[in-house]
C-alpha positions as a Markdown table, in Angstrom:
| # | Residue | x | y | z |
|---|---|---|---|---|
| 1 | Unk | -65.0 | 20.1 | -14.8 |
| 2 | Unk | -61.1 | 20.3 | -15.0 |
| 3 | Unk | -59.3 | 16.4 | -14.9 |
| 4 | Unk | -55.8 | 15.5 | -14.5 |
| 5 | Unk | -55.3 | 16.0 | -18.7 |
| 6 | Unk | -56.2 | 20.0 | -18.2 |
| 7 | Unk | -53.6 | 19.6 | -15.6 |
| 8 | Unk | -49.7 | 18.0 | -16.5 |
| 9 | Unk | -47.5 | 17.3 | -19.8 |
| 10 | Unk | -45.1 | 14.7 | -18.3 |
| 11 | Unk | -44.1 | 13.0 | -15.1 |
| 12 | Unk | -40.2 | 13.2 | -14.7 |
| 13 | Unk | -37.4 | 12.3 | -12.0 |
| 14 | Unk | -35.4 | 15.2 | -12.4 |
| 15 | Unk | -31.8 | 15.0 | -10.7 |
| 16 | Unk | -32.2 | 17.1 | -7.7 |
| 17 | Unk | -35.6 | 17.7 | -8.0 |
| 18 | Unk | -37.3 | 14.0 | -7.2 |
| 19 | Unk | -40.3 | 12.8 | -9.3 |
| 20 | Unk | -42.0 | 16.1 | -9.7 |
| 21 | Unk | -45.4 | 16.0 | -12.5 |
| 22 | Unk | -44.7 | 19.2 | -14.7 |
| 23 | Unk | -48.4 | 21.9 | -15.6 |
| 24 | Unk | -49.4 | 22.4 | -18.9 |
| 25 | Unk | -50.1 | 26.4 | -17.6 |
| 26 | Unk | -47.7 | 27.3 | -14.7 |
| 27 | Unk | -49.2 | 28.9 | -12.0 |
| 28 | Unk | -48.5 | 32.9 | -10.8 |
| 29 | Unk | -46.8 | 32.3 | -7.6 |
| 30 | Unk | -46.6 | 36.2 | -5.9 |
| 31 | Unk | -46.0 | 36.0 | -2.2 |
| 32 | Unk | -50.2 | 35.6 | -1.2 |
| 33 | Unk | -51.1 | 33.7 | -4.3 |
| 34 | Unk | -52.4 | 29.7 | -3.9 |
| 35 | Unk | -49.6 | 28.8 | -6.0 |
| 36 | Unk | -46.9 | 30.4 | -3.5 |
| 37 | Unk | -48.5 | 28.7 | -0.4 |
| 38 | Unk | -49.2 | 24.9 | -1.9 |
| 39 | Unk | -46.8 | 23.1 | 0.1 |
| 40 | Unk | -48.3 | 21.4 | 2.8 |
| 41 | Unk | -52.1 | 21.5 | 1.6 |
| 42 | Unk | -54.4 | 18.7 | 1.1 |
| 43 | Unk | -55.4 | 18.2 | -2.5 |
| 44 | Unk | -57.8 | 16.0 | -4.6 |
| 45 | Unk | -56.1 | 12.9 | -5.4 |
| 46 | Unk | -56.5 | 11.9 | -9.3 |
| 47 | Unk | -56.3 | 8.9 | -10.9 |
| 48 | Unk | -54.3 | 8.2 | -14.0 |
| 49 | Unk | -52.5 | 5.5 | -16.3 |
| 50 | Unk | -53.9 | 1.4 | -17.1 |
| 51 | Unk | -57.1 | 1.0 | -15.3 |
| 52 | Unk | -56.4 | 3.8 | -13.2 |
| 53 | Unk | -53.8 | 2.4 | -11.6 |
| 54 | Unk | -51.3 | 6.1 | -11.2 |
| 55 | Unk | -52.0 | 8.7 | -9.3 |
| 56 | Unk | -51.4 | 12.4 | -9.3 |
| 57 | Unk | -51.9 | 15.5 | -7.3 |
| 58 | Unk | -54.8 | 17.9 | -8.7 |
| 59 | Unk | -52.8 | 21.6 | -8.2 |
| 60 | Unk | -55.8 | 23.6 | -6.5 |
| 61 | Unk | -55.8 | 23.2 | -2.7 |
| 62 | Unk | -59.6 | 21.1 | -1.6 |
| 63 | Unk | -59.3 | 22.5 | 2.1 |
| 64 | Unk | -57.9 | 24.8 | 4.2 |
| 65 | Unk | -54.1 | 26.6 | 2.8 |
| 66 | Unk | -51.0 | 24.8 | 4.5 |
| 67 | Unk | -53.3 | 22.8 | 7.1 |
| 68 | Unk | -50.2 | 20.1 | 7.1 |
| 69 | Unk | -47.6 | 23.1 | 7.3 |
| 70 | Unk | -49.9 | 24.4 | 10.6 |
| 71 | Unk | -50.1 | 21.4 | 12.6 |
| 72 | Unk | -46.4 | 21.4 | 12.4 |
| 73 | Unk | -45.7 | 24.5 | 13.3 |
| 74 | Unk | -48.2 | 24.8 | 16.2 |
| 75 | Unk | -48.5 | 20.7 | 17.6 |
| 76 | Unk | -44.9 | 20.1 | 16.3 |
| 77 | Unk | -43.2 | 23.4 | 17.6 |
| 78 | Unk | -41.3 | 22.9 | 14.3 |
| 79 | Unk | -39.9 | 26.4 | 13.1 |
| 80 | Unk | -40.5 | 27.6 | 9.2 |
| 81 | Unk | -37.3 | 26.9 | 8.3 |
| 82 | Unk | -37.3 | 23.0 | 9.5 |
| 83 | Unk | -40.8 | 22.4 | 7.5 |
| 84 | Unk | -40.0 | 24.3 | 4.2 |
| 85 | Unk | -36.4 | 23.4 | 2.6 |
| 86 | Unk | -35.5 | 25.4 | 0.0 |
| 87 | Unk | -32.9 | 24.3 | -2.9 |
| 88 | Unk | -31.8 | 26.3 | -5.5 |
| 89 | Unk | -31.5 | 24.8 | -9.4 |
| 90 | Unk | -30.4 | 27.5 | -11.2 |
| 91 | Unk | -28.9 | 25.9 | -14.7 |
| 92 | Unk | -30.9 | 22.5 | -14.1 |
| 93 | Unk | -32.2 | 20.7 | -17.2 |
| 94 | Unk | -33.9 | 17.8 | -18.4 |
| 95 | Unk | -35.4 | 16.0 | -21.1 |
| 96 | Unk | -38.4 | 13.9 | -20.8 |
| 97 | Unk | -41.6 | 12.1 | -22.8 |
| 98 | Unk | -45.0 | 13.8 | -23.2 |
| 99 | Unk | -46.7 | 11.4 | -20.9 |
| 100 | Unk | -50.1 | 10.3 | -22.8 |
| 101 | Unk | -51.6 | 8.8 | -19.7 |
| 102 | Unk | -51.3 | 11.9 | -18.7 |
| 103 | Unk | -51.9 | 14.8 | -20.7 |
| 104 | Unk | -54.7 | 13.2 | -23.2 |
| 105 | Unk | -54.9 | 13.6 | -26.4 |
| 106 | Unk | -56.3 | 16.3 | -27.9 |
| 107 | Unk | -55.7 | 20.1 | -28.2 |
| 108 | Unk | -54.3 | 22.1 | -25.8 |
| 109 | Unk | -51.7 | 24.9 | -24.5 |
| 110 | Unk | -47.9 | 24.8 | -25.5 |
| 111 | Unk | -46.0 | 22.8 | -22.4 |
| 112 | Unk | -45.8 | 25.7 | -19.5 |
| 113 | Unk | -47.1 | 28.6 | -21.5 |
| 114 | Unk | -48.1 | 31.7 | -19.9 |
| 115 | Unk | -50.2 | 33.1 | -22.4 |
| 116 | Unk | -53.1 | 30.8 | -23.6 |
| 117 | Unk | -53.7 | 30.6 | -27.1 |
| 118 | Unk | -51.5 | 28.9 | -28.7 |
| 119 | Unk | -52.5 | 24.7 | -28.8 |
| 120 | Unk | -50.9 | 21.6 | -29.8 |
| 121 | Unk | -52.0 | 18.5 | -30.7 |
| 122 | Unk | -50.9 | 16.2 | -27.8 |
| 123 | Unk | -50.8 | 12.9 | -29.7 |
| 124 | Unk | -48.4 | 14.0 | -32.0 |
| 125 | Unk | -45.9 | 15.9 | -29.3 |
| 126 | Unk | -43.4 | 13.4 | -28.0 |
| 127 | Unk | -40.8 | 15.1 | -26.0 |
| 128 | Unk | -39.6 | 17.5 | -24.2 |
| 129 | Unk | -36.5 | 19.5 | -22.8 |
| 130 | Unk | -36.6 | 22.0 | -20.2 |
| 131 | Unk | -33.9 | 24.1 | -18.9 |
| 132 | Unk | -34.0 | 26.6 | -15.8 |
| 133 | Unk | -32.7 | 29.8 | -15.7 |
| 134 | Unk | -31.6 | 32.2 | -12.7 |
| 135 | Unk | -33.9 | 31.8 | -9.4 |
| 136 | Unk | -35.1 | 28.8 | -9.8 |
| 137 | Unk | -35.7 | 26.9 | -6.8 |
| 138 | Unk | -37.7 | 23.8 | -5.3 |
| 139 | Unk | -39.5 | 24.2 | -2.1 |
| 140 | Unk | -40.1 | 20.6 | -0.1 |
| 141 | Unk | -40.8 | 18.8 | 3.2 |
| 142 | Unk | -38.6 | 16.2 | 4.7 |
| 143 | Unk | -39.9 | 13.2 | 4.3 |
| 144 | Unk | -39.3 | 12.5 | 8.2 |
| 145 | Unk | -41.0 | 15.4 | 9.5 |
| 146 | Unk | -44.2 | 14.2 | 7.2 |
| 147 | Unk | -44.2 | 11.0 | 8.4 |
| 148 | Unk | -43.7 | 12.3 | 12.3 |
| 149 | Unk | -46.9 | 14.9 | 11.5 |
| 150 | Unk | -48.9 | 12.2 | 10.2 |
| 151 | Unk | -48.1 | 9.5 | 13.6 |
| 152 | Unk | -48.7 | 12.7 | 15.4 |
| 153 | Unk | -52.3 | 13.2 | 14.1 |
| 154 | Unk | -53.1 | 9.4 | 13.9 |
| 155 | Unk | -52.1 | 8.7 | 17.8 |
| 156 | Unk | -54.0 | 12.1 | 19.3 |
| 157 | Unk | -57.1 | 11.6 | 16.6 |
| 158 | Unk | -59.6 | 12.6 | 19.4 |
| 159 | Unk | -57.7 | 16.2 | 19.3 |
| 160 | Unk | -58.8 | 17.0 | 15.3 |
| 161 | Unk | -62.1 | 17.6 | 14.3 |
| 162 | Unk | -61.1 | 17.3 | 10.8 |
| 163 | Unk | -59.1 | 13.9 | 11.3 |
| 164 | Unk | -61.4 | 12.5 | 8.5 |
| 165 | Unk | -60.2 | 15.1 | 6.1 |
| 166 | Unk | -56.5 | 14.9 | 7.2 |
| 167 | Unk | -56.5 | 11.1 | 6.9 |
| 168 | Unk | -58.9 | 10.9 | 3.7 |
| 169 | Unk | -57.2 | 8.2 | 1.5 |
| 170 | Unk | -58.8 | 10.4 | -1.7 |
| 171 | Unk | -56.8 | 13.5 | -0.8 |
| 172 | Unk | -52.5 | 13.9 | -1.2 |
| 173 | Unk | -50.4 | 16.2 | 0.8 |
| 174 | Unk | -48.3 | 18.8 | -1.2 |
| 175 | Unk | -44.6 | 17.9 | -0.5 |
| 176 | Unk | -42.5 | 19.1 | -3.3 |
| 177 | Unk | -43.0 | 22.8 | -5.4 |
| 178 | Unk | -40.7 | 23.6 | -8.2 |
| 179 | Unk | -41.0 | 27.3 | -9.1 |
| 180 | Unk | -39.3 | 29.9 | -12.0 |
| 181 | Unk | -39.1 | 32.8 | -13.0 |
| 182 | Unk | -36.6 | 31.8 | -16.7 |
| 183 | Unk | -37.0 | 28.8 | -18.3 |
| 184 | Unk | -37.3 | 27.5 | -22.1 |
| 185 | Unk | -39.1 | 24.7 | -23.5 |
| 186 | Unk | -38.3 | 22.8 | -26.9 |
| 187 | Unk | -40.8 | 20.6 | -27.5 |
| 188 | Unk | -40.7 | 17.6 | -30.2 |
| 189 | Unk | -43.5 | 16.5 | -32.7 |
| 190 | Unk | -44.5 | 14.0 | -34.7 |
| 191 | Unk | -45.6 | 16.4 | -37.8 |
| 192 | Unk | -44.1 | 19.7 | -38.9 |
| 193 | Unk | -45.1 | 22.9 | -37.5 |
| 194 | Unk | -46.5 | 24.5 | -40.1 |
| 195 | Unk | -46.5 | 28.3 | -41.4 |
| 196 | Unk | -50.2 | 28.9 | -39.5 |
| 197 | Unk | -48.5 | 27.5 | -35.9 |
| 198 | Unk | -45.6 | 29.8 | -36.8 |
| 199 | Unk | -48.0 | 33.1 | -37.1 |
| 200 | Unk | -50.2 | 32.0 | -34.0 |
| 201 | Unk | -46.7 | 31.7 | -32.1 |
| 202 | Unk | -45.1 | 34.9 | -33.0 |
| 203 | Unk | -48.9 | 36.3 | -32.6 |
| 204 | Unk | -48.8 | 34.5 | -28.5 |
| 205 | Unk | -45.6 | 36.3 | -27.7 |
| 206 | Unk | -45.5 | 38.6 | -25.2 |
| 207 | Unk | -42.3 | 41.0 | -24.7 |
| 208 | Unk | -43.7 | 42.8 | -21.4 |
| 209 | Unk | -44.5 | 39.4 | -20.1 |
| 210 | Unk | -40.7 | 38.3 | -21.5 |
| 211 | Unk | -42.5 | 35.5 | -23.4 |
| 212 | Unk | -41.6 | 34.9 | -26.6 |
| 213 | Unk | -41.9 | 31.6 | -29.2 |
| 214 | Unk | -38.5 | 30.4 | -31.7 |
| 215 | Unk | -38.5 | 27.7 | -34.5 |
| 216 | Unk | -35.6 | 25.4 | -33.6 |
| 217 | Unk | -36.3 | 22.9 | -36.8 |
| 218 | Unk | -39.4 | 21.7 | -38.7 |
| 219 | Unk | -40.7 | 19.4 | -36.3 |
| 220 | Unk | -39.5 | 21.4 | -33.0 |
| 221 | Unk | -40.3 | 24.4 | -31.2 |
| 222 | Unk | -39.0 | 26.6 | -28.3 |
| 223 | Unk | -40.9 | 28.7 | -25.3 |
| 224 | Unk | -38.9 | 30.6 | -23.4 |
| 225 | Unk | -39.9 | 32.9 | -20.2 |
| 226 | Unk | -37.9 | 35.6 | -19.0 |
| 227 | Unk | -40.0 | 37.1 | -15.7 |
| 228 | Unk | -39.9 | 39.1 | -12.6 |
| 229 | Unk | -43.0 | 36.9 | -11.3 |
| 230 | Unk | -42.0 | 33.5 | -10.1 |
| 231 | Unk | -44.4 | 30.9 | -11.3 |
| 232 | Unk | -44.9 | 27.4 | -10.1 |
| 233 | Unk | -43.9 | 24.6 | -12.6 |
| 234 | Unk | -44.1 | 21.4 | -11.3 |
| 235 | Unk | -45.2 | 19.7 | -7.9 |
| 236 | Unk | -45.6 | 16.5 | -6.1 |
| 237 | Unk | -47.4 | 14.8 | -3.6 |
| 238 | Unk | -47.8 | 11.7 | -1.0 |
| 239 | Unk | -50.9 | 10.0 | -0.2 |
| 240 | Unk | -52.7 | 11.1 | 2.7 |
| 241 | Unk | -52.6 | 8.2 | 4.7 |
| 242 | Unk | -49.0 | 7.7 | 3.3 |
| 243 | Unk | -47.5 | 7.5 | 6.9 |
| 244 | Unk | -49.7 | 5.3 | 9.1 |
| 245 | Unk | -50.4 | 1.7 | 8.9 |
């Protein structure tokens, strides 16, 4: 079974973005896909950090797609374009830690790699920068309008059958998406990357996918995506209950 380590690289507060937790595997976000319709669904809540004191969004939805997103549009009357916001970050960087807590220790793929394959040791990566290229954008929920959906449901309880779900203190509600379709990666370690990394790299490049791998120094390495797909990169996520006392 899948736990938050299979799951994020690094938690960051990205100027523009907020405090977004960044996949290991970006998702394929075509206009159907689970990936493109996140926002607003109800989501395992994982625990992370000291004595499990974090927590973090698990990126599969655990019930039905865009349940939050529904009940806004149909008890709210609030239109599409008052629940999703969309921003674009087109040229947006940052650099940020490889967060142990999160993403464990041992083996696993390249930070945001399409194509499996190609691992790294985790307790010996230690940062990384990210930059965004053309259409990039972050899709979100205003924090008001989740807070007035969540007073909603909690004052007409007798009206949802699924109230226990909605206001289940082990589930999170999807309120931030970050997706790409260019980006590059340079990630840090603590040891050389040695002539075998080097082959699997060039070997993990893909040119039809517009992946390929680049050696910046002896102890960094560069991923960079160039796509027609957009993929989902990072999300985040309030508590369930988050809104009611």
């Amino acid at each position: 079974m899948a736990s938050r380590k299979d799951y994020y690289f690094a938690r960051s507060a990205v100027r523009g973005f907020g405090r977004l937790f960044f996949l290991k595997v970006p998702q394929r976000a075509d206009q159907d896909s689970p990936a493109a319709n996140l926002l607003g669904s109800m989501v395992v809540e994982e625990d992370y950090g000291p004595f499990g004191t974090k927590i973090c969004p698990r990126p599969q939805n655990s019930y039905r797609v865009g349940i939050i997103r529904d009940i806004m549009k149909n008890d709210l009357s609030l239109s599409q374009q008052e629940i999703v916001n969309r921003t674009n970050f087109s040229g947006a960087s940052f650099s940020t830690k490889i967060s142990k807590s999160l993403s464990g220790s041992g083996n696993a793929p390249f930070p945001l790699a399409l194509s499996l394959g190609l691992d790294v040791n985790y307790s010996k990566l230690r940062t990384a920068d990210v930059s965004f290229g053309d259409e990039t954008f972050q899709k979100h929920i205003p924090t008001d309008l989740l807070a007035l959906t969540y007073q909603h449901i909690a004052k007409n309880s007798g009206d949802y059958a699924d109230y226990s779900i909605l206001m289940n203190d082990d589930r999170m509600v999807i309120d931030r998406a970050l997706y790409s379709k260019k980006f590059r990666v340079i990630v840090e370690s603590e040891t050389k990357f040695d002539a075998s990394f080097e082959a699997k790299a060039e070997s993990a490049a893909d040119t039809e996918l517009g992946i390929k791998y680049e050696r910046v120094s002896e102890y960094k390495y560069a991923y960079e995506v160039d796509t027609t797909t957009p993929y989902l990169i990072a999300l985040g996520g309030v508590e369930a209950d988050e809104y009611v006392d």
